[in-house]
N, C-alpha and C positions, 0 to 999 in steps of 0.2 A: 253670949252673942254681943251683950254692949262691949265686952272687954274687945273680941276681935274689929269691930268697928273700930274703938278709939285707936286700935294699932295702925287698922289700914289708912284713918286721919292723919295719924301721924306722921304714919308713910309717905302721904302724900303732901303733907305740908316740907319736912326733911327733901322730899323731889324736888318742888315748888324752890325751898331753898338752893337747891345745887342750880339748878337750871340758872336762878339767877345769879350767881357765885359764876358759872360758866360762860354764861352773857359777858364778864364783865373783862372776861380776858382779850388782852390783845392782841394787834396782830404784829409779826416780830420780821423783818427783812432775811433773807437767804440770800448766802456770797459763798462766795470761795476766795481764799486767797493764798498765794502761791509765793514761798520766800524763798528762791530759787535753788540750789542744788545744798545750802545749807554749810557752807565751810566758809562761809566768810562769819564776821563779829555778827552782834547785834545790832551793832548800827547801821553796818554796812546789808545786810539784810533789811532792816526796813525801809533804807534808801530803794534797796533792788525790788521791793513785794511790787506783785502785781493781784491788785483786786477786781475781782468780774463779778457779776452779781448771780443769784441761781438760775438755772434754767429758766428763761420765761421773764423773768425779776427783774423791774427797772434797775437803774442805774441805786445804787445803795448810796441813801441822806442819810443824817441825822437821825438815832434814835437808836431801840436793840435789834440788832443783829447776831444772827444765829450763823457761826460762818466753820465751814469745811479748811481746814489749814493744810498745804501741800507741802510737800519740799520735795523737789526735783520730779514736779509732778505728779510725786504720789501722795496716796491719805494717810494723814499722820494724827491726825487727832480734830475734835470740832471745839466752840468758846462759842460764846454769848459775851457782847458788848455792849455796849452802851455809848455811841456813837453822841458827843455833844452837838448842840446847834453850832453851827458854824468852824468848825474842826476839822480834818481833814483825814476822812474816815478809813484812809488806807494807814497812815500813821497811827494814829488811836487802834485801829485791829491789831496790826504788825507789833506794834510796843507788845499788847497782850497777850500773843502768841509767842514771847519767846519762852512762856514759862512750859508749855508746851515739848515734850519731849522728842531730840531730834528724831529718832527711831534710827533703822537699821541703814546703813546706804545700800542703794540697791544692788544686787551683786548679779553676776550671770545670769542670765533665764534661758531654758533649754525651749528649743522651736516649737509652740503649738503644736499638737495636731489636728489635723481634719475638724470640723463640726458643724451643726446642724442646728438653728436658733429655732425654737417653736414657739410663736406667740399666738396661745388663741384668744380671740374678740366674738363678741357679739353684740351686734349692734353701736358700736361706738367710731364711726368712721374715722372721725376728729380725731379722738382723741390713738388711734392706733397710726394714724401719719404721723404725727408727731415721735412715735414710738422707731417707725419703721423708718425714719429719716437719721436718726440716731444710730440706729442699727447698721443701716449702710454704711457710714463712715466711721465703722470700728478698721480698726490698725490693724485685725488677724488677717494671715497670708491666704487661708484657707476658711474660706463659709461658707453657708449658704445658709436662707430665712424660707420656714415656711410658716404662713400665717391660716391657722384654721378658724375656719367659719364656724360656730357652736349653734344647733338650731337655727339659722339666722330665717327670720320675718319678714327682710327685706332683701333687693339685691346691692344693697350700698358699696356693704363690705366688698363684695367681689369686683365693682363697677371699679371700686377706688385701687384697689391691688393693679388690677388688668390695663386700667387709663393712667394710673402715676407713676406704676414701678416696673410695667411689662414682664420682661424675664429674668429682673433684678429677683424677684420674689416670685415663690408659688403658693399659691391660692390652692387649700382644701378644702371642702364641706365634712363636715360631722354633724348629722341630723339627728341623733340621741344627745340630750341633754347633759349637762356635767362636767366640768372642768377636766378631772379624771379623762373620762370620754375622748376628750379634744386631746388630750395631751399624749395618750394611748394614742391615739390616730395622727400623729405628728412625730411619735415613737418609730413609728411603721413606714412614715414615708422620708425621714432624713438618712442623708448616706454618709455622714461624719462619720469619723473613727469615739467625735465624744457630740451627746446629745444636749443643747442647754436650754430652760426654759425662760420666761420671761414675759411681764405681762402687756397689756397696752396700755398703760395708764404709766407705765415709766420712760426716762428720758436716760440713757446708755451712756456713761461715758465713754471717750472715742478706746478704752483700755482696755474697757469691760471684760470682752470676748477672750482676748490672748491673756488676762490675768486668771481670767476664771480657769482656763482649759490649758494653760502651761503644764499646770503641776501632774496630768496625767501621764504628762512625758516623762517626768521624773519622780517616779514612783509607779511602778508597774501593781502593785497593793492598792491603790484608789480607786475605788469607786462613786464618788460624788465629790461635790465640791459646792461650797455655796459663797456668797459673798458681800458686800457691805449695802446696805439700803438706807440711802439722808432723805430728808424731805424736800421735796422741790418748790413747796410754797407752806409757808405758816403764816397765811393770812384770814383763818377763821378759829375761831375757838376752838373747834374740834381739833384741827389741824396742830393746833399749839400744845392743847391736853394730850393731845397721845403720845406727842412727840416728848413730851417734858416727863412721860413716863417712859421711854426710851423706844418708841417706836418699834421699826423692823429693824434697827441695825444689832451687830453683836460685837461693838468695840473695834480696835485697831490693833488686836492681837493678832495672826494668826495662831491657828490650833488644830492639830489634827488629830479625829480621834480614831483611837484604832480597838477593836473588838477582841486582840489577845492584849491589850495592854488594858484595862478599862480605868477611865480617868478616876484618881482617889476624891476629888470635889463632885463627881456624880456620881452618888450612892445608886439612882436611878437610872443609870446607863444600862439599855441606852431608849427608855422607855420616854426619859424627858426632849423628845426627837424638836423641839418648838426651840430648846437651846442652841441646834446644830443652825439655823437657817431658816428662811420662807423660801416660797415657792417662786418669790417673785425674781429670786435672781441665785438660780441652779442650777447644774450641772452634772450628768453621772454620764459614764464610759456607756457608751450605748448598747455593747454586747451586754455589760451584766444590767441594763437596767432593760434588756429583752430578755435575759434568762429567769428574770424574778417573774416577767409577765405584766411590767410595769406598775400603772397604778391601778388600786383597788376600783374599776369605773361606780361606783356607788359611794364613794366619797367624792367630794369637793361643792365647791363653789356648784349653785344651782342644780343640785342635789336634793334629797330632807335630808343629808346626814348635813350638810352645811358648809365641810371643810374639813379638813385633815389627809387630801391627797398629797401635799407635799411629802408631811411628817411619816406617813406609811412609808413612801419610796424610802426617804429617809434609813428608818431602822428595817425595809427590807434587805437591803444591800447591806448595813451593816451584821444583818443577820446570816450572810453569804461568807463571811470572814473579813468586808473589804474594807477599806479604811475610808472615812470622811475628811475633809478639810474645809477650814472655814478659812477664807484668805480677804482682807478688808484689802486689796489693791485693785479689786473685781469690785467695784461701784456702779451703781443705779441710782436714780433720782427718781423718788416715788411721789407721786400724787394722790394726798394723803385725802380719807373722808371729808367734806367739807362741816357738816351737818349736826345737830345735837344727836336724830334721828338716824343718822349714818353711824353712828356711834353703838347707840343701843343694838342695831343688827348686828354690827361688828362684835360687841361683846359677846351676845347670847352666841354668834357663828363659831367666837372661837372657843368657845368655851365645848358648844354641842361636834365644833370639828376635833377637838384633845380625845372625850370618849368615842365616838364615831370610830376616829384612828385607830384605837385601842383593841374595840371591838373586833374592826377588820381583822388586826391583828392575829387575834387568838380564832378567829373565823378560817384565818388563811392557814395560818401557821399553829395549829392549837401545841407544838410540842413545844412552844415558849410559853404555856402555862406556867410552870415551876418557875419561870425566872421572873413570872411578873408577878407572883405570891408573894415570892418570897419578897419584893418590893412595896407590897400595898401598905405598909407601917408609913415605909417613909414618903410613897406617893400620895397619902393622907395631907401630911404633913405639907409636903410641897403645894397640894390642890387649894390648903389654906393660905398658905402665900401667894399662889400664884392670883388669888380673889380678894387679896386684903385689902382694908380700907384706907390708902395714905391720907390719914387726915392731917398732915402737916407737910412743910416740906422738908421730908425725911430725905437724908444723905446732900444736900444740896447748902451753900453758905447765906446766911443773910442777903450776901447782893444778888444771889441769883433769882430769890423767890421774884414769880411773877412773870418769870418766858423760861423755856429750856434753856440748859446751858449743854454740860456732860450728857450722855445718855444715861437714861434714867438713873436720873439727878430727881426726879418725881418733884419737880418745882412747883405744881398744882395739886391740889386731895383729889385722889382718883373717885369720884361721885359713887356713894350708894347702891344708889340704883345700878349704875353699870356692872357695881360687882355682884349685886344679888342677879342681874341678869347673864352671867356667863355662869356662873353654878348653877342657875335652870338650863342653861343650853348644857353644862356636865352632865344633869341628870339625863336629858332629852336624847345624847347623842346616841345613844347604842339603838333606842328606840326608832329617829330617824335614820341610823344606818341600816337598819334590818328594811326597813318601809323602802327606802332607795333602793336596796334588791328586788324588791317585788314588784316594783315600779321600772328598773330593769328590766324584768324578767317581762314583762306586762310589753314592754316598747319593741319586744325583742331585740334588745341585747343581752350581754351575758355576761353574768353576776359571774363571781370567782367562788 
């Protein structure tokens, strides 16, 4: 007994330490900056940049900046600067972006078709005008937003839809709890040809929609689509630490993966579904993500299973034959935890939404047993990376320690605590996935 005591001392002084290690980070500015269609020198490029600053985000001073680099409007990659006192912070960005790779120039894009944005909220008026203000002035020919109400407690949400947007937007209620839930019921009422989701807490570039939902046109094989997530403010610790672990975004590759081809870098394909995207900015052809039955309603957000309704649609659809793509031209600007506190739920959530998922999984579809056996070696393997300790700043160069630069560039030690709390939320997740059916089942709705 004395031994487990000195541990749990331990424990908590090692806490005591990170906590303060995590106090001590700062806050880093968010811009964008745009070095126009890219065919002119380098000089003449920094002469042309034009710097805005992120969503929301004063005008960008002096100091580090965390900045979105475009050319010809699009995302081409992000940097971390270090903006001197009295400098002239579009110059100093610009110079450091040209090491930055041009990418591709844009080439033809075939017409959108049809779609349907589903943002569910609850209880966050604020912060969903801000969402649905974005929304409005995306660039697609063809949309339409429906915004569900999840359990809501009050009539805000709806007051705010019917008094600011009228018949720009339609207003659902979903009185069973669940992200799933709302998103299933947002499934059911959009008339797209493609369904995309999206949460209220982010800020839309005006591209978003027609990057996201182009590629259905071209490729009749697609079934989803997900796409790029920066942060739209890192001005709290938390905000800085997640991000400098690479947040929600997945690079400025495109990638599509396809179920007869399975990619040779995921031995786990396509069970590692957290690599393809989040939930906060996706997209699937609305016929096959009504023929799967949508999502599992006993997963997600305000659930006990915690989260993993994205990742099920995910490798449901690609367990139908159809293909994913992750396209970084389809950006959102998230707003990220602020909180030490917002952190630890966020861990232990995703940790209990990966098994949760999982669970669903072989629940729904139990004839992908064999394929997930035959995976648990190296899904072992991955579970211990995906919880490791970065106690350095691993992959990242001397000038960057101390704010994000790259995506996970891991410029901070990912904290202890957080990682032993998302391996309790692994072990927790099957258990609150099952109690979420029961608890379904109890609300009358209906468990798959």
């Amino acid at each position: 007994m004395a031994g487990v005591r000195r541990a749990r001392q331990e424990t908590l002084r090692e806490t005591r330490r990170e906590i303060d290690d995590f106090l001590r980070i700062g806050a880093v500015q968010v811009a964008e900056l745009d070095l126009g269609d890219g065919t002119g020198a380098a000089e003449e490029e920094a002469q042309a940049a034009v710097l805005r600053p992120g969503p929301g985000s004063p005008p960008v001073t002096s100091g580090a900046v965390f900045v979105l680099v475009r050319r010809a409007g699009l995302p081409v990659g992000t940097l971390l600067g270090q903006v001197p006192e009295g400098a002239d912070p579009t110059r100093v960005l610009a110079g450091l972006a040209r090491e930055l790779p041009r990418g591709a120039p844009p080439g033809p894009r075939p017409a959108p078709p049809s779609a349907g944005v589903v943002v569910a909220t609850r209880e966050r008026a604020d912060q969903l005008a801000r969402a649905l203000d974005s929304l409005l002035a995306q660039d697609h020919p063809d949309f339409e937003i429906v915004v569900v109400d999840n359990a809501p407690v009050t009539g805000e949400t709806r007051e705010l839809v019917e008094r600011k947007y009228g018949e720009r937007v339609r207003y659902v209620c979903e009185p069973v709890p669940g992200l799933a839930v709302a998103h299933n019921r947002g499934l059911a009422a959009v008339r797209g040809e493609v369904v995309a989701f999206t949460d209220d807490d982010v800020v839309a570039d005006p591209r978003w929609l027609t990057e996201l939902t182009a590629p259905f046109a071209a490729d009749p094989r697609l079934g989803c689509t997900t796409g790029l997530i920066l942060p739209a403010r890192l001005r709290t610790p938390a905000q800085v630490l997640l991000e400098s672990h690479g947040g929600f975004a997945k690079g400025f590759v495109p990638r599509t993966y396809d179920p007869e081809h399975p990619p040779a870098d995921e031995p786990l394909f396509p069970f590692t579904a957290g690599r393809f995207g989040s939930g906060a900015n996706m997209a699937f052809r609305t016929a096959v993500l009504r023929t799967v039955g949508g999502f599992d309603p006993a997963t997600g957000a305000g659930t006990r299973a915690r989260g993993g309704d994205d990742l099920y649609g995910f490798v449901r659809v690609l367990a139908q034959g159809r293909r994913l793509r992750y396209t970084p031209r389809a950006l959102v600007w998230h707003h990220h935890r602020e909180t030490w506190r917002d952190l630890e739920t966020q861990a232990y959530g995703y940790g209990a939404g990966l098994t949760a998922y999982l669970t669903a999984i072989l629940v729904n579809r139990p004839a992908l047993l064999p394929a997930l056996l035959a995976r648990v070696p190296g899904g072992l393997a991955h579970a211990r990376r995906l919880t490791a300790v970065r106690a350095t700043g691993e992959g990242a160069g001397a000038e960057a320690v101390g704010a994000p630069g790259g995506h996970d560039s891991r410029t901070h030690p990912w904290p202890r605590r957080l990682a032993r709390l998302q391996r309790r939320g692994m072990l927790y997740g099957p258990v609150g996935y099952l109690r979420a059916r029961r608890a379904l089942r109890a609300a009358g709705g209906e468990a798959r």
